[in-house]
C-alpha positions in Angstrom: 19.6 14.9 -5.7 18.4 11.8 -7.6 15.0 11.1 -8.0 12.7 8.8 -5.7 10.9 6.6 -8.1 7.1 5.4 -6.6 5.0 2.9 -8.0 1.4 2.2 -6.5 -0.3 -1.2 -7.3 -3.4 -2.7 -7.0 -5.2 -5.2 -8.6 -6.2 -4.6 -12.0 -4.7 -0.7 -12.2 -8.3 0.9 -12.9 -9.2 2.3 -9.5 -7.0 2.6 -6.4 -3.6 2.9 -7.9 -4.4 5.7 -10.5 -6.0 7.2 -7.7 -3.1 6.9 -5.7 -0.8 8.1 -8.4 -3.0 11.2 -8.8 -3.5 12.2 -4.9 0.2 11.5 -4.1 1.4 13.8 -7.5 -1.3 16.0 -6.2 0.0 16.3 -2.6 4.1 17.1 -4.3 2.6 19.9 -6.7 0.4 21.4 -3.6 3.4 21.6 -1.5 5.8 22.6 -4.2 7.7 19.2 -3.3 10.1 18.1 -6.5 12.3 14.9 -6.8 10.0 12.2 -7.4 8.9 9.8 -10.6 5.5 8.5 -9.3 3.8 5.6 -11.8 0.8 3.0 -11.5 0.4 -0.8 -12.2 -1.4 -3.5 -12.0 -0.9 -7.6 -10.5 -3.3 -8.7 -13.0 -2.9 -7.5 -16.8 -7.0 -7.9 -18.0 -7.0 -4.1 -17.8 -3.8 -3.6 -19.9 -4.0 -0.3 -22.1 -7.2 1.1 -20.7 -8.0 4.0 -18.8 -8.8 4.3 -15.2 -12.4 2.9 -14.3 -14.9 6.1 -15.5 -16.6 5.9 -12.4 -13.1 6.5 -10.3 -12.0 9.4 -12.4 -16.0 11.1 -12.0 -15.0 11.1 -8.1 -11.6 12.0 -8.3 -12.2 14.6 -10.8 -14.7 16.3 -8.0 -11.8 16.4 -5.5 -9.3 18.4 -8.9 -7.4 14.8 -9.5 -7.1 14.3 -12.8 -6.5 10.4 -13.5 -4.2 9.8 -16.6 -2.2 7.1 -16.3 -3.2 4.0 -18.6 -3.5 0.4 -16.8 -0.1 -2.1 -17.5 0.5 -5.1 -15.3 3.7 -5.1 -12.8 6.9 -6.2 -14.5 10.2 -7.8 -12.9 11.7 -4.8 -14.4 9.8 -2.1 -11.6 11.2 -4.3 -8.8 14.9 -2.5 -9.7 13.6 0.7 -11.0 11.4 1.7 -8.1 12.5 2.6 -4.8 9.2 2.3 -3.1 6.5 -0.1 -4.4 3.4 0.8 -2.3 0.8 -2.2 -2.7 -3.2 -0.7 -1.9 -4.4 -4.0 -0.2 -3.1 -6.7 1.6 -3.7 -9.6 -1.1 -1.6 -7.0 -3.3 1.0 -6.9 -0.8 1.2 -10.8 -0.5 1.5 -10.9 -4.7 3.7 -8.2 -4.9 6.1 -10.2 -2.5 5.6 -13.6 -4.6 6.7 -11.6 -7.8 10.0 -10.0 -6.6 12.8 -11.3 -8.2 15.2 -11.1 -5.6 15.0 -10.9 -1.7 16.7 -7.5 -1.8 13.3 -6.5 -3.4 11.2 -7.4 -0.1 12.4 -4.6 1.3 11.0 -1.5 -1.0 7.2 -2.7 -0.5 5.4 -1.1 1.7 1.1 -1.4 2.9 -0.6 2.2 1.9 -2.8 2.6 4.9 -0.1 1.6 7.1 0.7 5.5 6.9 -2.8 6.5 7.6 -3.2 9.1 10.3 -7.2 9.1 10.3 -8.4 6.1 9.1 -7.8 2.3 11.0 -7.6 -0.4 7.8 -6.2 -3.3 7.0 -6.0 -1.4 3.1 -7.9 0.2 0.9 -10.9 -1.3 0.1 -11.4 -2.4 -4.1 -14.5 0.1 -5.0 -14.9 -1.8 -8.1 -18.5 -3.8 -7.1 -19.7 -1.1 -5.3 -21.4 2.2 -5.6 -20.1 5.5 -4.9 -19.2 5.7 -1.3 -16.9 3.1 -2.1 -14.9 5.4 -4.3 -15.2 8.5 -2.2 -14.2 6.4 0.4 -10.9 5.3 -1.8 -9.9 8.6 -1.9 -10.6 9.8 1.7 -8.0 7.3 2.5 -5.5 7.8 0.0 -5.6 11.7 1.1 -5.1 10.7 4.4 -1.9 8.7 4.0 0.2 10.4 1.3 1.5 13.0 4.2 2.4 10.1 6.6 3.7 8.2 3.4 6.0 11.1 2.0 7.1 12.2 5.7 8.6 8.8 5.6 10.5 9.0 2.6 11.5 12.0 3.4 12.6 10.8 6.5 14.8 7.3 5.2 
């Protein structure tokens, strides 16, 4: 079975979308689920080459994700090489759109929280500005969508 390649963006790459590379490879090893390539990225590039935000990786590290990857911006390239593209926040959604290459490409990105099960937003709020509950509450709802997100690409 070939791979199912996932990239998670957000705006700068530092916060949510490491996050959400961490919970979802999280969710695959805690279910013993193989098959997939899952990476991060970024819209903007002012965070190129650096880790994930300190305070992010604190929080996460208190839940056992470990954040790894290292910010890069979203390249034409990702549009062909990823079979979902799975934008954290609406604005993200509208530039991930405006940056496909082709139309065909329209049709691989996806809302995170439209999989939520728990949790009613509109995406997942950037923690950046705020204090703490703002990153707890990033990953409360990335745990609570990467079940309804995998079901459905299990399910396509």
């Amino acid at each position: 079975m070939e791979k199912k390649r996932v990239l998670f963006v957000c705006l700068g790459n530092i916060c949510r979308s490491p996050s959400a590379e961490a919970v979802f490879n999280g969710y695959l090893k805690n279910n013993d689920i193989d098959g997939f390539e899952v990476d991060s990225a970024g819209i903007s590039d002012w965070h190129r080459g650096e880790p994930a935000d300190q305070r992010m990786q604190i929080h996460a590290k208190k839940r056992g994700y470990e954040l790894t990857s290292v910010s890069r911006p979203v390249v034409p390239e990702d549009f062909d090489k990823f079979d979902y593209i799975i934008a954290m926040d609406r604005e993200n959604l509208r530039d991930l759109k405006q940056l496909a290459p082709r139309a065909g490409h329209l049709k691989k990105i996806y809302l995170m929280t439209d999989f939520s099960k728990n949790y009613d937003y509109n995406g997942v709020p950037d923690p950046y500005y705020g204090g703490d509950e703002g990153f707890e509450l990033v990953l409360d709802l990335l745990e609570d969508a990467v079940d309804g997100l995998y079901k459905f690409m299990k399910n396509k």
